[in-house]
C-alpha positions in Angstrom: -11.3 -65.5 -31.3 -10.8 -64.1 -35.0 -14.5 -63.0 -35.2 -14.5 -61.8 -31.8 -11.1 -59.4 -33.3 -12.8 -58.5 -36.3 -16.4 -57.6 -34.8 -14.2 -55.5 -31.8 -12.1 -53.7 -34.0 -14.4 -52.3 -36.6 -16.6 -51.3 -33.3 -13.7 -49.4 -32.2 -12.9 -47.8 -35.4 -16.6 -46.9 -36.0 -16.2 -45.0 -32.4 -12.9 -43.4 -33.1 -14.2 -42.1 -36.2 -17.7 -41.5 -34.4 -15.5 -39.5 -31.3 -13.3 -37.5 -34.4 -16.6 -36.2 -36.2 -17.4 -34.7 -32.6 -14.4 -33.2 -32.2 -14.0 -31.7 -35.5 -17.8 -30.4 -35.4 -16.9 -28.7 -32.1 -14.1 -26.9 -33.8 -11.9 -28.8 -30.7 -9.5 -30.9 -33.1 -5.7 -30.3 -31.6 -2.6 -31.9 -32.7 -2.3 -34.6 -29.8 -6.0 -35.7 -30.6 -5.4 -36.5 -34.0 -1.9 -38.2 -33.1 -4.2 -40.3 -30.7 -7.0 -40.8 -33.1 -4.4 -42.0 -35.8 -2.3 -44.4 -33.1 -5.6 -46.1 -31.5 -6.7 -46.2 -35.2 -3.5 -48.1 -36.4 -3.9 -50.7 -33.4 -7.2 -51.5 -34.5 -6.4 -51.7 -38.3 -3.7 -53.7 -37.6 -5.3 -56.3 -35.6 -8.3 -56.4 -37.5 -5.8 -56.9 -40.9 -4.4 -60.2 -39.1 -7.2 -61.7 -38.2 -9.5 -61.4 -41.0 -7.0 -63.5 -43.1 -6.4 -66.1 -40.0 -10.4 -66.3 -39.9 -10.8 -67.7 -44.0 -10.3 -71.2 -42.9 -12.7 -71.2 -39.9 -15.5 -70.5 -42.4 -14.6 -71.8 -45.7 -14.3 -75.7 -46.4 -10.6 -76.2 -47.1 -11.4 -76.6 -51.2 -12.6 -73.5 -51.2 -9.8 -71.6 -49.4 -8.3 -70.1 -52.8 -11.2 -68.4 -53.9 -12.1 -67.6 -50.7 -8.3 -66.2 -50.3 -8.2 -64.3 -53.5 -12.2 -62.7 -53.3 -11.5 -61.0 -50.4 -8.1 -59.6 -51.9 -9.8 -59.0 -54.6 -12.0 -57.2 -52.7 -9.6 -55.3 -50.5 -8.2 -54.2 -53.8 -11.0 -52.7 -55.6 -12.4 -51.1 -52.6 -8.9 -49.4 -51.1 -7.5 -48.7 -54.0 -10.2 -47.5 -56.3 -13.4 -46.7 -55.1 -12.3 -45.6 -51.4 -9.9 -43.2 -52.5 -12.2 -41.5 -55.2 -15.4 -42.0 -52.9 -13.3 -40.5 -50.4 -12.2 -37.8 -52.1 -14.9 -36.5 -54.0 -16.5 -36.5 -50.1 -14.4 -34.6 -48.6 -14.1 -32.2 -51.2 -18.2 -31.8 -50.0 -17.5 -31.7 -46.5 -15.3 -33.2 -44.0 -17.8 -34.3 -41.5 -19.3 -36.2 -44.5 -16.6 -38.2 -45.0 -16.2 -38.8 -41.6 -19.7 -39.6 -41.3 -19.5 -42.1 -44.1 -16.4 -43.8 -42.5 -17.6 -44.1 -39.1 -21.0 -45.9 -40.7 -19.1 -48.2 -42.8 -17.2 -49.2 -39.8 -20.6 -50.0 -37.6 -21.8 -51.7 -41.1 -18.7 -54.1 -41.2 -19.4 -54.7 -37.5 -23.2 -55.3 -38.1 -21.5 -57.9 -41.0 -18.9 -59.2 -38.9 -21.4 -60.0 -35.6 -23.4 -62.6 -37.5 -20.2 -64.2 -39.6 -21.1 -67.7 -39.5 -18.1 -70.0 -38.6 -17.2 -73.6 -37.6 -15.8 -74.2 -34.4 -12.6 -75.2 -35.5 -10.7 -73.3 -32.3 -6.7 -73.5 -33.3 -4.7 -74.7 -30.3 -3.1 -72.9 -27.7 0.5 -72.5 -27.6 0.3 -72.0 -23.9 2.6 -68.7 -24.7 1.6 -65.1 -23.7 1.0 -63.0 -26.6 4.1 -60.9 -26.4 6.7 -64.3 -26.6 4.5 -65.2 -29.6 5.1 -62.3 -30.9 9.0 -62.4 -30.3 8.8 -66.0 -31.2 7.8 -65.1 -35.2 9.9 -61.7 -34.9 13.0 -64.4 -34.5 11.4 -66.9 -37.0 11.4 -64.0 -39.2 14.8 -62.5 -38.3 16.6 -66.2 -38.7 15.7 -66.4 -41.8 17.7 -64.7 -44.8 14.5 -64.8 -47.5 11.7 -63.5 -45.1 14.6 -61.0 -43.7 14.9 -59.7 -46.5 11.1 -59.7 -47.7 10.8 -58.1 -44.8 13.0 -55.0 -45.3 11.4 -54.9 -48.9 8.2 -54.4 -47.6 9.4 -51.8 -44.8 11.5 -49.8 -47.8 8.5 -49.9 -50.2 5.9 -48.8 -47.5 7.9 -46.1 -46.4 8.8 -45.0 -50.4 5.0 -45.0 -50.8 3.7 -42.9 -48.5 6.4 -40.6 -48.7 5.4 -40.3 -52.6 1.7 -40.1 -51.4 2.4 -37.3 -48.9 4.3 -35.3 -51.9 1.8 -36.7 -54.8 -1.1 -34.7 -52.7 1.2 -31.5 -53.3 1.9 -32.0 -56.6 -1.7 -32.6 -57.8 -3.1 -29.8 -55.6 -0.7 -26.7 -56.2 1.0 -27.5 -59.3 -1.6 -29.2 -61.3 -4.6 -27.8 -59.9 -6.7 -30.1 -59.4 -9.8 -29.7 -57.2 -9.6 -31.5 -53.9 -13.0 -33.2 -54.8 -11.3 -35.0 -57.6 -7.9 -36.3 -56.3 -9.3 -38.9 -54.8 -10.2 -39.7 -58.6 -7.0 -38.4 -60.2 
């Protein structure tokens, strides 16, 4: 169940983040937890990220699946690449707790949201295969075939060449331009 995902996963984020704000107001926060915090936080990101997609066409009529599509990009868009990062930003350069604060409530929010999505009951059908062959099922589907192969390794490569410019970027803007850590969220 897509909603079920969606409502689940933003519940466990808001926690995570909830759990992390104790930590780090304790003065407790250690190496493994944030390595924990960060893995239990990519398993939920990630399943959330597949299913809110997959659940479109359980509540939009099927005319209405483009703009449906290409709102919620849209959305996704302005709001993690724009004003997250500079809302972010400008909050931690206040406090940390604050911006973990905010996080964690925008997580219950979007589960608040999320537990009274309306949606038809158009169920998809079972394969009748456990999740882990579905999963090897599309890695082959994927692996078989030359375009998505190598779509595939183009997204891997970009990702990676990304955030390995992000991790640098934070450097750069910090210590050799001097900017505030309030503003680069902005910059």
């Amino acid at each position: 169940d897509r909603g079920r995902t969606l409502f689940f996963c933003d519940i466990a984020r808001a926690t995570l983040v909830a759990a992390l704000v104790v930590i780090v107001s304790f003065n407790a926060l250690q190496i493994w937890t944030l390595y924990a915090f960060v893995f239990l936080s990519a398993i939920a990101t990630v399943l959330f990220r597949a299913a809110e997609t997959a659940i479109l066409p359980s509540i939009v009529e099927s005319e209405d699946l483009g703009r449906a599509n290409s709102a919620l990009k849209t959305g996704q868009s302005i709001s993690g690449s724009f004003v997250g990062p500079a809302l972010g930003g400008v909050l931690i350069g206040v406090s940390v707790l604050a911006s973990l604060c905010v996080q964690a409530a925008s997580f219950a929010a979007s589960a608040f949201c999320l537990g009274r999505l309306p949606h038809r009951s158009r169920k998809p059908e079972p394969s009748g295969l456990s999740v882990g062959a579905e999963v090897r099922d599309g890695l082959r589907f994927v692996w078989s075939d030359r375009v998505l192969r190598t779509l595939l390794g183009a997204t891997a490569l970009q990702g990676a060449g990304i955030w390995m410019l992000m991790a640098v970027l934070v450097l750069f803007a910090l210590q050799v331009l001097a900017v505030p850590a309030a503003a680069y969220g902005v910059l």
